[in-house]
C-alpha positions as CSV (number, residue, x, y, z in Angstrom):
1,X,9.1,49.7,6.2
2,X,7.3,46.7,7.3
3,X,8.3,44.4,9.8
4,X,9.8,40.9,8.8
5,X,7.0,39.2,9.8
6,X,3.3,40.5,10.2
7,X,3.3,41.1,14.1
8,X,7.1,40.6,15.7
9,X,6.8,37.4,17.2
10,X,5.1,37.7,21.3
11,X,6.0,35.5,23.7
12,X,3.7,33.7,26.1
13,X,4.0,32.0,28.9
14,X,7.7,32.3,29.9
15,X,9.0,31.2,33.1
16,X,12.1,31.3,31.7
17,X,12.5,34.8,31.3
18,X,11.7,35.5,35.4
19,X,14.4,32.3,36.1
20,X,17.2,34.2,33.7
21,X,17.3,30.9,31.4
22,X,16.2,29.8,28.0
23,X,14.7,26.5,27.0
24,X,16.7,24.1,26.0
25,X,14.6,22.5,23.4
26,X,12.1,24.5,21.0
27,X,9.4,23.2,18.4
28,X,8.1,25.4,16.2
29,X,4.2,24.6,14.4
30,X,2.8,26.7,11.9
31,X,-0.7,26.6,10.5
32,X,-1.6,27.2,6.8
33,X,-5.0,28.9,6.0
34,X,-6.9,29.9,3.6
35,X,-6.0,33.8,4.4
36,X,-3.1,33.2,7.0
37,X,-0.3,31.7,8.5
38,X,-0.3,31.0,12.0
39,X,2.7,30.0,14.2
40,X,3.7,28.7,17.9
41,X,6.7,27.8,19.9
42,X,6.3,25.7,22.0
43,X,8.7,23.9,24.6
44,X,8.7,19.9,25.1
45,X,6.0,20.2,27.8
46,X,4.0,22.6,25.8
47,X,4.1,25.6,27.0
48,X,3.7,28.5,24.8
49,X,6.5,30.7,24.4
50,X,5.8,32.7,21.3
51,X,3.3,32.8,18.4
52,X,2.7,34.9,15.5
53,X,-0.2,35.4,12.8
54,X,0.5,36.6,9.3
55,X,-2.1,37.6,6.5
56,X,-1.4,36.0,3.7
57,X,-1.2,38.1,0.8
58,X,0.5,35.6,-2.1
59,X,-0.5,32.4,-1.7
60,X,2.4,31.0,-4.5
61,X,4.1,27.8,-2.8
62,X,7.4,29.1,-3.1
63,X,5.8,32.6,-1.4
64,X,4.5,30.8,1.2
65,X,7.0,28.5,2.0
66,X,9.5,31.9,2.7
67,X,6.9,33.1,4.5
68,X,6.8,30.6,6.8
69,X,10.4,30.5,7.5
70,X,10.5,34.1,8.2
71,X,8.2,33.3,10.4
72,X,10.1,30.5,12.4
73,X,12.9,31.9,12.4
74,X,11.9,35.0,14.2
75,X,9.6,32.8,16.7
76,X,13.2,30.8,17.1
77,X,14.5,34.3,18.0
78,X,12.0,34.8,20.3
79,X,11.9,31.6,22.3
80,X,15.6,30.8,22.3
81,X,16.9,27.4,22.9
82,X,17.7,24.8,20.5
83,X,15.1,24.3,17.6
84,X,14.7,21.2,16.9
85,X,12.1,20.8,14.4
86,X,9.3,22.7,12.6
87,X,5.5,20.7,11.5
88,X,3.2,21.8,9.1
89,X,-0.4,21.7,8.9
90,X,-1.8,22.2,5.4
91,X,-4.9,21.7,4.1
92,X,-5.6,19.1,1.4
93,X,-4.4,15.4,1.2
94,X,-1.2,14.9,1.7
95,X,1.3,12.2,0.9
96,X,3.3,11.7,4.6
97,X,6.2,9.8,3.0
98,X,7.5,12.1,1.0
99,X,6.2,15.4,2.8
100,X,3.9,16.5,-0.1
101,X,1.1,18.7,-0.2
102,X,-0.7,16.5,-3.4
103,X,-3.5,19.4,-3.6
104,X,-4.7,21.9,-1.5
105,X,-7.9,22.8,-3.1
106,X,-8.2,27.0,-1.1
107,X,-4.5,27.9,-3.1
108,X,-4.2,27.8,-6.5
109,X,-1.3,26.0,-7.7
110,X,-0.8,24.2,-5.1
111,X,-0.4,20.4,-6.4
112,X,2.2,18.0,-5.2
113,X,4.4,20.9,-3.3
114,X,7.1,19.7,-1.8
115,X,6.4,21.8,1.4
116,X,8.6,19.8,4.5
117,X,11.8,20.1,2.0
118,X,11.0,24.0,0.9
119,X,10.5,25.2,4.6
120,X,12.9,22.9,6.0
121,X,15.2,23.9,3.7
122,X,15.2,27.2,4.4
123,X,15.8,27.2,8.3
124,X,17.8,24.2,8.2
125,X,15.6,22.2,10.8
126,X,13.9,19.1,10.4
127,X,10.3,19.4,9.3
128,X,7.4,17.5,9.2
129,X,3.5,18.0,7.6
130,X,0.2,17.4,8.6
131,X,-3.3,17.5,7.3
132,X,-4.8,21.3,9.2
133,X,-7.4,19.3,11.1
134,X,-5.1,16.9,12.2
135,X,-3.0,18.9,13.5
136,X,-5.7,20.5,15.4
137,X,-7.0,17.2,17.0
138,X,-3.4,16.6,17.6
139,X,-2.8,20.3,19.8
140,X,-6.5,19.5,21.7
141,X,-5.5,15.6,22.8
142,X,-1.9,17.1,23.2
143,X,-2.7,20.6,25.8
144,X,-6.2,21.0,25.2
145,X,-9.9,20.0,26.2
146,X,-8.6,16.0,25.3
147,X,-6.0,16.6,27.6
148,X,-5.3,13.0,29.5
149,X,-7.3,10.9,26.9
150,X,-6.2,8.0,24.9
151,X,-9.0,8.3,21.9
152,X,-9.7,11.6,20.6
153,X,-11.6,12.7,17.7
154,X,-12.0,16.7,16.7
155,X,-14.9,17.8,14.6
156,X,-13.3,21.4,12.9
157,X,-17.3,23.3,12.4
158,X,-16.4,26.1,9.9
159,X,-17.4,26.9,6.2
160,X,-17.4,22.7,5.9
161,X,-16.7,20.1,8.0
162,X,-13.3,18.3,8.7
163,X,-11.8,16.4,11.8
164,X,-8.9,14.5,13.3
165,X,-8.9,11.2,15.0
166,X,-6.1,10.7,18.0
167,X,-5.3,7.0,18.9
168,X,-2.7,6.8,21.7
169,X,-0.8,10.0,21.1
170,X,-0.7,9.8,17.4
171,X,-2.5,10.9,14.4
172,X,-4.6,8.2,12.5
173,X,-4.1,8.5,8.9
174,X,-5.9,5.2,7.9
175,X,-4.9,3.1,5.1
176,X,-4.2,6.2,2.8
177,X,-4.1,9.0,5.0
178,X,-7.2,10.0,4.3
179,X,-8.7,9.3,7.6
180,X,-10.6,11.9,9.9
181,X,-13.1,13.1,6.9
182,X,-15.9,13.4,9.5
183,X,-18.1,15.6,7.6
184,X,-18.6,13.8,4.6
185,X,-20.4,10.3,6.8
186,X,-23.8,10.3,4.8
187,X,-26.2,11.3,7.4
188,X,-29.0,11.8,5.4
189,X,-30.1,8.9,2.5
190,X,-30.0,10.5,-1.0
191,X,-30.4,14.4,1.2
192,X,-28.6,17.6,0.4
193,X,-25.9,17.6,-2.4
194,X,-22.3,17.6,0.0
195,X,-19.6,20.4,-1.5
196,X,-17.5,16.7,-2.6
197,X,-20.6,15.8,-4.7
198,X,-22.1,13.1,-2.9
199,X,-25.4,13.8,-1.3
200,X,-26.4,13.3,2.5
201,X,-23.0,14.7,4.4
202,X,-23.0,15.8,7.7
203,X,-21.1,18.8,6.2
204,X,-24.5,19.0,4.4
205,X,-26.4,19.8,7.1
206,X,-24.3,20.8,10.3
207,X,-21.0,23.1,8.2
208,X,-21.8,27.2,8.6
209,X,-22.5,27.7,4.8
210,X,-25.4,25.1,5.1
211,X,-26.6,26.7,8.3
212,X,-26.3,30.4,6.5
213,X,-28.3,29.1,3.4
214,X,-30.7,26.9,5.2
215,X,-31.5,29.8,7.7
216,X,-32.1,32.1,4.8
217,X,-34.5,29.9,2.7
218,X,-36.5,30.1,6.0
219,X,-36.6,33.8,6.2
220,X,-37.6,34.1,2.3
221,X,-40.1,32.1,3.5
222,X,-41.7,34.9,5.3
223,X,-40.1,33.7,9.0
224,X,-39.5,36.5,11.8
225,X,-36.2,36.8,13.1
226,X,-34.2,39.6,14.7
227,X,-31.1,38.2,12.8
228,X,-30.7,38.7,9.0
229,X,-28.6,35.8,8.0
230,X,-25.4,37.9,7.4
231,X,-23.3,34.4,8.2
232,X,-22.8,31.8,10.5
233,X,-21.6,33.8,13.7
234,X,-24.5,36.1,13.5
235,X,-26.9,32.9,13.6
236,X,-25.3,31.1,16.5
237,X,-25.0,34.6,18.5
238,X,-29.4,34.6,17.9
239,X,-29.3,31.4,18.8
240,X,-27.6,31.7,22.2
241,X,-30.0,34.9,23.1
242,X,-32.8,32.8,22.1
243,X,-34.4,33.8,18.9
244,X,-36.6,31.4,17.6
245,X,-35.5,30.9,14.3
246,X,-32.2,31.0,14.4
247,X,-32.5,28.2,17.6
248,X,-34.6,25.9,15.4
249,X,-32.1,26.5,12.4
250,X,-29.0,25.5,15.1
251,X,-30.8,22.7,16.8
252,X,-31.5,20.8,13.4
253,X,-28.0,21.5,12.6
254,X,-26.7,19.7,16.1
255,X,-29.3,17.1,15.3
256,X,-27.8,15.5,12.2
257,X,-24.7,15.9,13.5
258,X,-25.2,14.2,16.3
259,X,-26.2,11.1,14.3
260,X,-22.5,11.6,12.7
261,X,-21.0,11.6,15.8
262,X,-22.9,8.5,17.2
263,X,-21.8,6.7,14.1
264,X,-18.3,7.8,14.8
265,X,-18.4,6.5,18.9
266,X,-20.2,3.2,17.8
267,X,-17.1,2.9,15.5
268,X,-13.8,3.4,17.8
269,X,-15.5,4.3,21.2
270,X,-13.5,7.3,22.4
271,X,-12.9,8.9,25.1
272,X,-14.2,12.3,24.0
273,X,-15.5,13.9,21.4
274,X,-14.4,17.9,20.8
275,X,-16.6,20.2,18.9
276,X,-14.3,23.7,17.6
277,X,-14.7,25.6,14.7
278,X,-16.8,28.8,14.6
279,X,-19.9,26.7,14.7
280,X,-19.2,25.4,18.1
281,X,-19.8,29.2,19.9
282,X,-23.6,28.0,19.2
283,X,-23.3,26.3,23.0
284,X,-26.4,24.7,24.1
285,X,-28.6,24.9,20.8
286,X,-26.1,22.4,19.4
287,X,-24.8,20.7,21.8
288,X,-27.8,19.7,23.2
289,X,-29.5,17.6,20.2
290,X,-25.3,16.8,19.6
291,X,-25.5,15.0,22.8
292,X,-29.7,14.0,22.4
293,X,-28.3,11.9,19.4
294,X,-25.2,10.2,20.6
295,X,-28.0,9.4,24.1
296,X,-30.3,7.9,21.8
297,X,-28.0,6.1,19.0
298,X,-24.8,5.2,21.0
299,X,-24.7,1.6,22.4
300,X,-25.0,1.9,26.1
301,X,-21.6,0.4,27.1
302,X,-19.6,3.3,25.0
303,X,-21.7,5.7,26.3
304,X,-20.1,5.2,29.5
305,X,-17.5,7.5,30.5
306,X,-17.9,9.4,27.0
307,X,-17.6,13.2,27.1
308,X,-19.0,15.7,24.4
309,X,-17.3,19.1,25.1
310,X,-15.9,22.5,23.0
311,X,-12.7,22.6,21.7
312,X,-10.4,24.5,24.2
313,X,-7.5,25.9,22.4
314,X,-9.1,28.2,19.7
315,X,-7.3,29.2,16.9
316,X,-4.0,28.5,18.3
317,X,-5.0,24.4,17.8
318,X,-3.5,24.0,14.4
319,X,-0.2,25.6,15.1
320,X,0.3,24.4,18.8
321,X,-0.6,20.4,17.1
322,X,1.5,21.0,14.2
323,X,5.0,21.6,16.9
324,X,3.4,18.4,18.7
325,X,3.1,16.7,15.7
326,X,7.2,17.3,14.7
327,X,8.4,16.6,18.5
328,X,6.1,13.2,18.6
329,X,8.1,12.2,14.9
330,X,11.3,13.3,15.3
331,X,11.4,12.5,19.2
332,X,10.0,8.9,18.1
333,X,12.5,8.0,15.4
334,X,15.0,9.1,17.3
335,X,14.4,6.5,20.5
């Protein structure tokens, strides 16, 4: 028979086991994907003390949501303590009020799901949801590479382009939480058509299904190269060992957007700028123009002090923000 939940939940990072004690608090995050859900306990200070990855294998809301509390209630089991509330990050827009998922575009059926009250319901904790990328800005300001910094924005480089944006310790959502679509700033006048129909997106230009299809066009071109285009990963791995075509392919890609993310610093000057997703294993082929741009289009006083690094927290960001995410609303409201 199969286990509850995918792998029985590991822990991580416990202290508490060596000192004979539990913690006293525990927040639980768990990530929705496309294929998977991924889960974290975490304590108040953010330590790690269990996570968990499930393939998803029906992707019905009411499926999922049992899913996921499966899920937290075994991590719960695992980290002991108290739980004292569970976020979500889902992708799609979401309406924050009322803790809907209004449409998540990768899981059919999935329009205005009342996912805080289905999981919520089900372990009896409070719950809270967040846009995926979000969440992920969230977990790298929180414990990872933004560590320490005020002003935060993620760029998430995958099969598009999405972000987060991390003023003071919080989310920005903007005017109707829509904020943090960082791929689709028009980058390009009248350029490539964008997945969202417009035309000129960074996602356009820098996301790995453009960088797959433009490296291709190249090599049906008659261009040498000892990768064959399979996807993105095998294209930033040639471009790291120095292949020529697969560097030039790369470098254009950190090129346009770099011009994204100088329009973005000129905008709210942050502190940092975090580059994950799969794209960002490219290292210096992108980062370099990434950096080339923001040198030659950021204003010279919010260049100052400005880092451009790689996300730090892999594919544990999503879940380890979403927990963050719950302890900073519930721990809030509750002051």
């Amino acid at each position: 028979m199969e286990p509850l939940v995918g792998r029985a939940a590991r822990a991580y990072n416990r202290p508490f086991a060596e000192e004979g004690t539990v913690p006293r608090d525990v927040w639980i995050g768990l990530d929705l994907g496309g294929t998977a859900v991924k889960a974290a306990a975490v304590d108040p200070r953010g330590r790690l003390l269990a996570w968990d990855e499930v393939v998803l294998e029906d992707r019905a809301p009411k499926a999922v949501a049992s899913l996921m509390s499966r899920m937290a209630k075994s991590l719960h089991g695992s980290a002991g303590g108290r739980l004292r509330g569970i976020g979500v990050g889902t992708p799609g827009p979401i309406d924050f009020e009322r803790g809907v998922v209004t449409i998540a575009p990768n899981l059919p059926g999935w329009r205005n799901v009342p996912l805080a009250r289905m999981v919520g319901s089900l372990v009896h904790a409070r719950t809270v949801i967040e846009n995926d990328a979000n969440a992920a800005a969230y977990g790298e300001s929180w414990l990872g590479a933004g560590r320490g910094c005020r002003s935060v924005v993620l760029y998430t480089l995958g099969t598009g382009i999405g972000g987060g944006i991390v003023l003071d310790g919080r989310v920005w959502h903007g005017q109707n939480g829509g904020a943090g679509e960082l791929g689709h700033v028009p980058v390009v006048p009248n350029g490539r058509t964008c997945s969202c129909g417009a035309r000129g997106c960074v996602e356009a230009y820098a996301s790995a299904k453009s960088v797959t299809k433009r490296f291709r066009s190249l090599l049906a071109r008659r261009r040498r190269s000892r990768a064959t285009g399979r996807d993105a990963r095998e294209i930033c791995d040639a471009a790291r060992r120095g292949d020529p075509l697969a560097r030039e392919v790369i470098e254009e890609a950190g090129r346009f957007l770099g011009l994204g993310v100088a329009g973005m610093v000129n905008a709210i000057n942050p502190e940092i700028v975090i580059l994950g997703g799969g794209m960002s294993a490219a290292g210096e082929p992108l980062f370099g123009p990434v950096r080339a741009a923001v040198r030659a289009h950021v204003l010279a006083p919010l260049r100052k002090g400005l880092r451009v690094v790689r996300a730090r927290l892999g594919n544990q960001a999503g879940a380890i923000g979403a927990a963050g995410c719950a302890l900073t609303a519930f721990e809030t409201s509750a002051s």
